[in-house]
N, C-alpha and C positions, 0 to 999 in steps of 0.2 A: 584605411580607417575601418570602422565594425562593416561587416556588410550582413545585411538583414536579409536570410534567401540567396547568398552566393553561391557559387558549387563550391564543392566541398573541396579543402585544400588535401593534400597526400599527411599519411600519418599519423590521422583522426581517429581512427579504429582501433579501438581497444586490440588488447593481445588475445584476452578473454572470447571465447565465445560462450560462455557459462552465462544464461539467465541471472539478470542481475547481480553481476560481477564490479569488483574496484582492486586496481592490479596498481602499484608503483610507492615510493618512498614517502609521501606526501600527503597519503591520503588519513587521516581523520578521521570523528564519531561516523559514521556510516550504518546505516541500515536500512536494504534494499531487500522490498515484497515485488508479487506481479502486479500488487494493487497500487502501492504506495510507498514513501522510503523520504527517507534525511541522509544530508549527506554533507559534509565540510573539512576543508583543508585540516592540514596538522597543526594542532597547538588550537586551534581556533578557541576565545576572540583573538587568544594571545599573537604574537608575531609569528606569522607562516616561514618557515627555514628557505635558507639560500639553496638554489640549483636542487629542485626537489619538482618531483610532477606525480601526477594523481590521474587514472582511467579510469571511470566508472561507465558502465555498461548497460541501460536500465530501459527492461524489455517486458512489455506489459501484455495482457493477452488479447491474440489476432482478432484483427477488427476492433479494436479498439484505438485511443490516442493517448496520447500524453501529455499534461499539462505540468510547467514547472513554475512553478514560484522563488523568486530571487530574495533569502529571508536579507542576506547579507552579500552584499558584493566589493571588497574592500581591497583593491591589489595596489600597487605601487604602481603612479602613472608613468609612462614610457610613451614614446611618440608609437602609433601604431599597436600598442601594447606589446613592444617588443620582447621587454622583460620578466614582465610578468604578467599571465593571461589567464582568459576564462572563455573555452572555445567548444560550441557545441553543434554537432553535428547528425545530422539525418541520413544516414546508409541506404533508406529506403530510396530516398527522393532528390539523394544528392543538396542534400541543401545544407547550408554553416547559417550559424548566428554568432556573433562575435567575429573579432575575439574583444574582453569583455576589460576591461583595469578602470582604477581611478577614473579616469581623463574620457571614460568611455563606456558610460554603467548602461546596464541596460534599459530599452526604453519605456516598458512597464514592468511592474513590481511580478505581472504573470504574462508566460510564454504559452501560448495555446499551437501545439504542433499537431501537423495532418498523420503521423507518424505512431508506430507500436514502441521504436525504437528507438533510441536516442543516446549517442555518445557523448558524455563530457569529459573534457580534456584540460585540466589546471597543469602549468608549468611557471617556476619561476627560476631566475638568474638570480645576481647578487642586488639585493636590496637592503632596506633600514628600517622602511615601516610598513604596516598596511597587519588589518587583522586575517588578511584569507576572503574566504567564502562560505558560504549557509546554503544551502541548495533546499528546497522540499519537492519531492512531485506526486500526484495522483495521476489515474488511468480520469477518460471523458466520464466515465461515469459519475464521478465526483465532483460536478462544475462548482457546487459554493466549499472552495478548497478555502482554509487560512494555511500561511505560509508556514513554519516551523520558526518562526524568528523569534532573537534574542531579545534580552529584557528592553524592549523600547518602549519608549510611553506611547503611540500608537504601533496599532500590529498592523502590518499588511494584509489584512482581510479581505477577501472577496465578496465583502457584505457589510452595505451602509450605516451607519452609525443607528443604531434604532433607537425610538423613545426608550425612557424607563419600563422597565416591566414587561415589553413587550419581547416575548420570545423569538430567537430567528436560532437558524441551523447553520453549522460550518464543517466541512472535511478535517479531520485533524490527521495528516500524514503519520504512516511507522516514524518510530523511530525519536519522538518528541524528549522524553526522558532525560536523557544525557546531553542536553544540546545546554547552552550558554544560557543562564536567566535563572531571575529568582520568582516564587512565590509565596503569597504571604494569606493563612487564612487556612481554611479546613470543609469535609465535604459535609456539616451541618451547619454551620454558618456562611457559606461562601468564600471568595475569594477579592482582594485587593485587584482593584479595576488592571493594577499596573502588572500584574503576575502574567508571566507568560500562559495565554491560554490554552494552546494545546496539552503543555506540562502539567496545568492544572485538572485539565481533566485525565489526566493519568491519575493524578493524587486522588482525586475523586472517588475514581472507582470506574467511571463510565468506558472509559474504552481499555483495551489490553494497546502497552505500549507494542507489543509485537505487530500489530495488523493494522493499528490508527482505526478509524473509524469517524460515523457522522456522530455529531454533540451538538445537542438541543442546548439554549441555556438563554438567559436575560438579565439585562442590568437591572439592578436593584437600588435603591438607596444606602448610601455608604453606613457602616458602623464604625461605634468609634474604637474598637479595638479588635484584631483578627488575632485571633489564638495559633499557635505553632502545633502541630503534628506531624506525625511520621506514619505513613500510609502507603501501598501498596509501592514500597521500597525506596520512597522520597519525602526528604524532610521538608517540610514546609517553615516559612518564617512566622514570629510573631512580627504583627506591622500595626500601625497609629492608623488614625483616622483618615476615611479618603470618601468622596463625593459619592462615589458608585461603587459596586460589588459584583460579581460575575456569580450567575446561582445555575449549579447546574440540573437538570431536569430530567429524570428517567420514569419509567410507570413505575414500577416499584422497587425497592430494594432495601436489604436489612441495615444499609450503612444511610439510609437518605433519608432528612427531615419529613419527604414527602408523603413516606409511608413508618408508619411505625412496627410494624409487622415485624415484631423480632421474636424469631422459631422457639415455640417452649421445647427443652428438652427434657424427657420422660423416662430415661434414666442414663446415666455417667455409669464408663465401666472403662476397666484401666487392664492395660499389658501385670501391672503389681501397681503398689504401694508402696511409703515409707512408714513403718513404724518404728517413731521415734521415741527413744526415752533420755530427755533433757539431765542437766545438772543435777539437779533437785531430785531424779530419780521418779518424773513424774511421763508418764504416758501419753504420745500427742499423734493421733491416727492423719497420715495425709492421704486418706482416702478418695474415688474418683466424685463423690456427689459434694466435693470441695468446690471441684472445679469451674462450678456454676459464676458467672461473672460479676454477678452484685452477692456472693459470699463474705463476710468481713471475718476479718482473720484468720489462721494460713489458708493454704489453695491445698491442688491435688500435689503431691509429686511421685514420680517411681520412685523403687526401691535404689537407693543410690548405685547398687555393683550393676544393674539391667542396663546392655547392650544397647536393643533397641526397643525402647519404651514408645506406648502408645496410648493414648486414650481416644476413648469412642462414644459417641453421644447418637442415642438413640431419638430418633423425633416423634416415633408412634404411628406416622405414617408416613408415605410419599410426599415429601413437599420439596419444593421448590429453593434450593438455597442461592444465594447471590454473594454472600458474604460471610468473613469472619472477623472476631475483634480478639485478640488476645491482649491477658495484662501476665506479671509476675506475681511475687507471693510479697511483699515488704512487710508482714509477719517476722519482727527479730532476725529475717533473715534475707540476705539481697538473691534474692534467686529467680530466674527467668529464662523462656526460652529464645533463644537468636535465632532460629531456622526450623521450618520443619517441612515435614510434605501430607500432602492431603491422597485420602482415599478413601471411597466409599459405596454402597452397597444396597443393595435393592431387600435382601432376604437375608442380611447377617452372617452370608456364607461365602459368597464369592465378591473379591473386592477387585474393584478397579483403581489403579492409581490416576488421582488427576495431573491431566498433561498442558491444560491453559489452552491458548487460542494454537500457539506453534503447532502441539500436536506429538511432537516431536521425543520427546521425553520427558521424566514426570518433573514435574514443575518445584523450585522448590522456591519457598514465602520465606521472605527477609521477615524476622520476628522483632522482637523487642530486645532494647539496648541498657534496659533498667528496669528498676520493679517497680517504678511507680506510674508509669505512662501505658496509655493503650495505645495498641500500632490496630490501624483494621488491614485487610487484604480484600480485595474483590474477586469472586469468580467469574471470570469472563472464558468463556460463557457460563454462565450457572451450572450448578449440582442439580440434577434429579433425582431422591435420592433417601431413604429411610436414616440408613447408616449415615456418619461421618466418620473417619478416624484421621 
């Protein structure tokens, strides 16, 4: 049966010794930080595949612990869980939990281990049904963790159901994003009680899906209709009336109700332009002081042959950006950007590309899909910063 603190069985240990590593046929959305990370079987919720196994490796920094959160625990029962399991182990301390199926879930929704280090070990034989696994984990630092779970009508929170209005904090593990679950609603009106919440605050703006992060936020009184948007790379649903509303809560930022503080810009200036001469033989400048977002009729655009076109918005001084909103031109003509990348400048001369919370490489922002919708993006962490380009 599961044994909770057993010694550890032989063959527990990843292949990996690579800092949050997942080595095998089996493994699933996955995203693994030193802080935090998601992680589930293949297919997941769909049916996980026959004779398939999954090692994830997930090591956090010394002197610290690990807590995991079980969003989804769903294997095909087996006496013993012979056939299909969920087996987690402690290198440091010698100690297993599980192994884990159907007939033998685990005994709370969170695993609080003495541990930096922690192997989990999914294998399955030939089966029929069962969705897999959901895993979420944070380091001790993050005790009011929520789990990364799928769209259910309640989440596994690690925090009590609170009155209306009254604000509480929760962990939102890496990794939230791509995990199973819909949302419905947007980051000026809120969110559908029923929207997965960590995802939501992706869509938000408030955390970078890369690193997870703490989110402030409180129930509100329901509205009767949540508007659909497309926002830092996830579609949001339109949804009906529902009791309560998820509002989320930062000091300030250019995308939040909370602050209206949207950057004047003090002049538009462009890689080129198009100047256009229509049917009619009539002159139509798509110059950069278009570009301005409550402009009505056409926008900016480059000169169509330009490579790599750029435009740049001056603010007049150092401020503080958090955010951006772009729309297209629906001026007669369906035209819009899909992708672009940010950089920007203290003195006009030397530019930095922004690289987002990774670090890693410069970052590039899923744009808009049409010309009549606004998409926003969040800077996480913010621009300091005169220039944008």
């Amino acid at each position: 049966g599961p044994h909770q603190g057993g010694k550890l069985r032989q063959g527990t240990a990843c292949l990996s010794t690579i800092s949050g590593a997942s080595a095998g046929n089996g493994c699933g959305h996955t995203l693994l930080t030193p802080h935090s990370g998601t992680l589930s079987s293949k297919n997941y919720p769909g049916t996980y595949p026959n004779h398939t196994m999954c090692c994830w490796r997930l090591q956090a920094p010394p002197g610290s612990s690990l807590l995991l959160a079980f969003g989804d625990v769903d294997l095909e029962p087996s006496e013993h869980c012979a056939h299909s399991s969920l087996l987690l182990a402690d290198p440091q301390t010698g100690t297993a939990y599980g192994p884990y199926c159907r007939n033998s879930v685990p005994s709370a929704p969170l695993l609080v281990t003495n541990s930096s280090t922690v192997t989990v070990l999914f294998n399955s034989t030939s089966h029929r049904s069962g969705r897999g696994l959901l895993v979420s984990y944070a380091t001790s630092q993050h005790p009011g963790m929520g789990a990364a779970s799928p769209g259910m009508q309640r989440h596994p929170w690690d925090v009590p159901d609170p009155p209306l209005t009254m604000c509480f904090s929760v962990y939102c593990p890496a990794g939230c994003k791509d995990i199973h679950g819909d949302i419905w609603g947007n980051p000026s009106q809120g969110y559908r009680d029923t929207s997965v919440l960590c995802k939501a605050a992706v869509h938000a703006g408030v955390i970078a899906d890369e690193l997870g992060g703490q989110v402030t936020l409180s129930r509100e009184k329901g509205i009767t209709l949540y508007e659909s948007a497309f926002a830092n790379g996830l579609r949001s649903k339109r949804g009906s009336l529902s009791e309560k509303r998820l509002v989320f809560h930062k000091v300030c930022c250019l995308l939040s109700p909370a602050c209206d503080d949207v950057l004047e810009v003090v002049t538009f200036n462009a890689s080129s332009w198009w100047h256009e001469v229509d049917i009619l033989g009539q002159d139509r400048a798509w110059v950069a002081e278009r570009a301005a977002l409550s402009t009505t009729g056409h926008s900016w655009a480059a000169e169509p042959s330009s490579k790599a076109a750029w435009l740049e918005l001056d603010l007049g001084t150092r401020r503080n950006v958090t955010g951006i909103i772009t729309k297209g031109s629906s001026e007669q003509h369906d035209y819009y950007v899909m992708s672009y990348h940010v950089s920007s400048s203290r003195d006009g001369k030397n530019w930095r590309p922004y690289r987002g919370s990774s670090g890693q490489e410069d970052k590039v922002f899923e744009g808009n899909a049409d010309s009549q919708g606004e998409v926003s993006n969040a800077f996480i962490p913010p621009i300091v910063a005169r220039y944008i380009r």
